[in-house]
N, C-alpha and C positions, 0 to 999 in steps of 0.2 A: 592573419585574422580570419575567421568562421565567419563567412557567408551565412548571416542566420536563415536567411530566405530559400537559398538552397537547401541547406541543413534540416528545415523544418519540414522541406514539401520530401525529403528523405525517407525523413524519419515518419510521415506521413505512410508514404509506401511499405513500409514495415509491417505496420500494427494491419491487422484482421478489419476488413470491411465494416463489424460492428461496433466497432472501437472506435474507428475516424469520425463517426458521428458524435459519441459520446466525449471524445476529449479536444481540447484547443491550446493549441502549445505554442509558446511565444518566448521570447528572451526578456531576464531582466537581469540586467550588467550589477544590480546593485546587491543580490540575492548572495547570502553568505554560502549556501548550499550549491551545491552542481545540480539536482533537481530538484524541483516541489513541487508540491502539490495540496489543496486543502484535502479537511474530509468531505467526499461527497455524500453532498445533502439530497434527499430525494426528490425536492420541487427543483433542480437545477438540472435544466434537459441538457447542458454541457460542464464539463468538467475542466480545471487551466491548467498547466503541467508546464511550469515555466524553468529555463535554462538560462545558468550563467553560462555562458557561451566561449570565454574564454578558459574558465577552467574545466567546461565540457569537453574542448579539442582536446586536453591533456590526457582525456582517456583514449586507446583503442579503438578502432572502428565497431569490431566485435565487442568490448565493455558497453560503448554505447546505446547497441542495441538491446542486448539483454536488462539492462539499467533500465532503460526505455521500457520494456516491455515488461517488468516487473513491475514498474509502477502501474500503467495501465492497467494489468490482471489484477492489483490490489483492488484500484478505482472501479472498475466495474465489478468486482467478486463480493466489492463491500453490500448488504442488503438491509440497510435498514427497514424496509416494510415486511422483510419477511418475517412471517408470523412464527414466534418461538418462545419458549417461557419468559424470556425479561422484556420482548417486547409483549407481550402481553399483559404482564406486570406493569409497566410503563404506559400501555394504553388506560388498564385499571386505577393505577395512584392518577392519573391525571383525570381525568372523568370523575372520579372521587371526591380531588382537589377541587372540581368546578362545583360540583354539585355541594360541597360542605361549605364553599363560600358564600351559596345562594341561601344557603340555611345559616348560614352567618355560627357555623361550630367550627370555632377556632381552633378544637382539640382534633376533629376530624381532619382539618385542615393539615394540619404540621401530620397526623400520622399518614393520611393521601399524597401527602407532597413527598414525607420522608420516602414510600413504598417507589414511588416515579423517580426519586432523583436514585435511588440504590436501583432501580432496573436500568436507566441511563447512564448510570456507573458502569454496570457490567455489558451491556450494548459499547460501548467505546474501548473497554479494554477489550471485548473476543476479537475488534475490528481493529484493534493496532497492538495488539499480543502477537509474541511467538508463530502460533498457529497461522493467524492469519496470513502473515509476512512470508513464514515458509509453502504453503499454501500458494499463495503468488507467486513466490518463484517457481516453483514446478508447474502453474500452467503457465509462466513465461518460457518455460524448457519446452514443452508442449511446442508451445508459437512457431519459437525458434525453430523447429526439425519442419515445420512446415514453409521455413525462411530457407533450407538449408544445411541448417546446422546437426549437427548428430547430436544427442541425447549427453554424451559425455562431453563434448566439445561446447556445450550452452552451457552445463552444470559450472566448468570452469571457467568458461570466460563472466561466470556472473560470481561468482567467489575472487574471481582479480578485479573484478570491478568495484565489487563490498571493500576490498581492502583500499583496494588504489581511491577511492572514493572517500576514506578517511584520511587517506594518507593528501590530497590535494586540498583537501578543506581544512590540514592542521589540526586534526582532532587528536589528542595522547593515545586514545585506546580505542576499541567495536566497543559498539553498547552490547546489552546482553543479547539481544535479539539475534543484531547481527554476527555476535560469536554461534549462536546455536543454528542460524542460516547458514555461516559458512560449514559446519559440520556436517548438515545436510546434505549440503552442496557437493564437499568433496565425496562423501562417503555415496553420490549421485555420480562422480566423475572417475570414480575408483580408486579415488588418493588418499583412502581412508575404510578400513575396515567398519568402524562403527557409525552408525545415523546419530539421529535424535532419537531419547528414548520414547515412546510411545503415549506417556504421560503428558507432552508437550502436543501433542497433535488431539488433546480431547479437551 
């Protein structure tokens, strides 16, 4: 049985000086996943990264940590207040929506709302799309070489961890993401001529 309390002040020592501040990782036995984690919200000065702990040992010491640090990079890479077309779109439809309530135009209303809720749409997909998730892994490879590890030696132990990570949680197949992370990955590890095409990174 996993020592959670050892295990976390660990896994603690791993992650980058400005990361310990921002996440808080705890065990919950009851969690169908090996990690989670919500989206982080921007009023939330700490973020939870909670482990099932029993089917966390199943993985590698090395799986662990790149898993670990992959989530992390996502968590703090994610920026909701940075300023970019849909959230500015999203700050406009809502400001919109306030203001055509006060004027009681119901028509303005539904088109201000509709304009907010389509740039909130695309603010959650850029932040749990392809890119993003690939994105994360690569500065979790980053991390890693500064843990240690070499550049090809992160790349693979974070593509045995994508797999072994479905394969412990009983899932049939990778979602799509994670097939085109592990492509990434090997084609980062050298066990694969070709990446992702380029279209997925824009």
């Amino acid at each position: 049985m996993v020592n959670s309390n050892r295990e976390i002040s660990r896994l603690l020592e791993l992650l980058p000086a400005s990361a310990r501040i921002k996440v808080r990782l705890k065990g919950n036995p009851a969690q169908t996943h090996i990690i989670e984690s919500d989206f982080p919200l921007p009023w939330k000065r700490t973020q939870p990264i909670t482990f099932n702990f029993d089917l966390w040992s199943q993985l590698s010491a090395a799986q662990q940590d790149l898993l670990l640090l992959h989530q992390v990079c996502w968590l703090t890479r994610v920026q909701l207040l940075k300023f970019d077309l849909y959230q500015g779109l999203a700050a406009a439809g809502l400001l919109g929506t306030v203001l055509e309530a006060v004027q009681l135009d119901a028509i303005g209303v539904v088109i201000s709302g509709s304009l907010s809720a389509f740039a909130g749409t695309q603010i959650w997909r850029n932040s749990h799309g392809p890119r993003a998730e690939i994105e994360a892994d690569e500065a979790a490879i980053a991390v890693a070489q500064r843990r240690g590890y070499s550049q090809l030696e992160a790349a693979r132990h974070l593509a045995e961890a994508i797999e072994a990570t479905a394969r412990i949680e009983g899932r049939p197949s990778l979602s799509f993401s994670e097939l085109l992370r592990l492509q990434n990955l090997k084609a980062i590890a050298g066990l694969s001529p070709t990446g992702v095409p380029n279209s997925v990174r824009q």
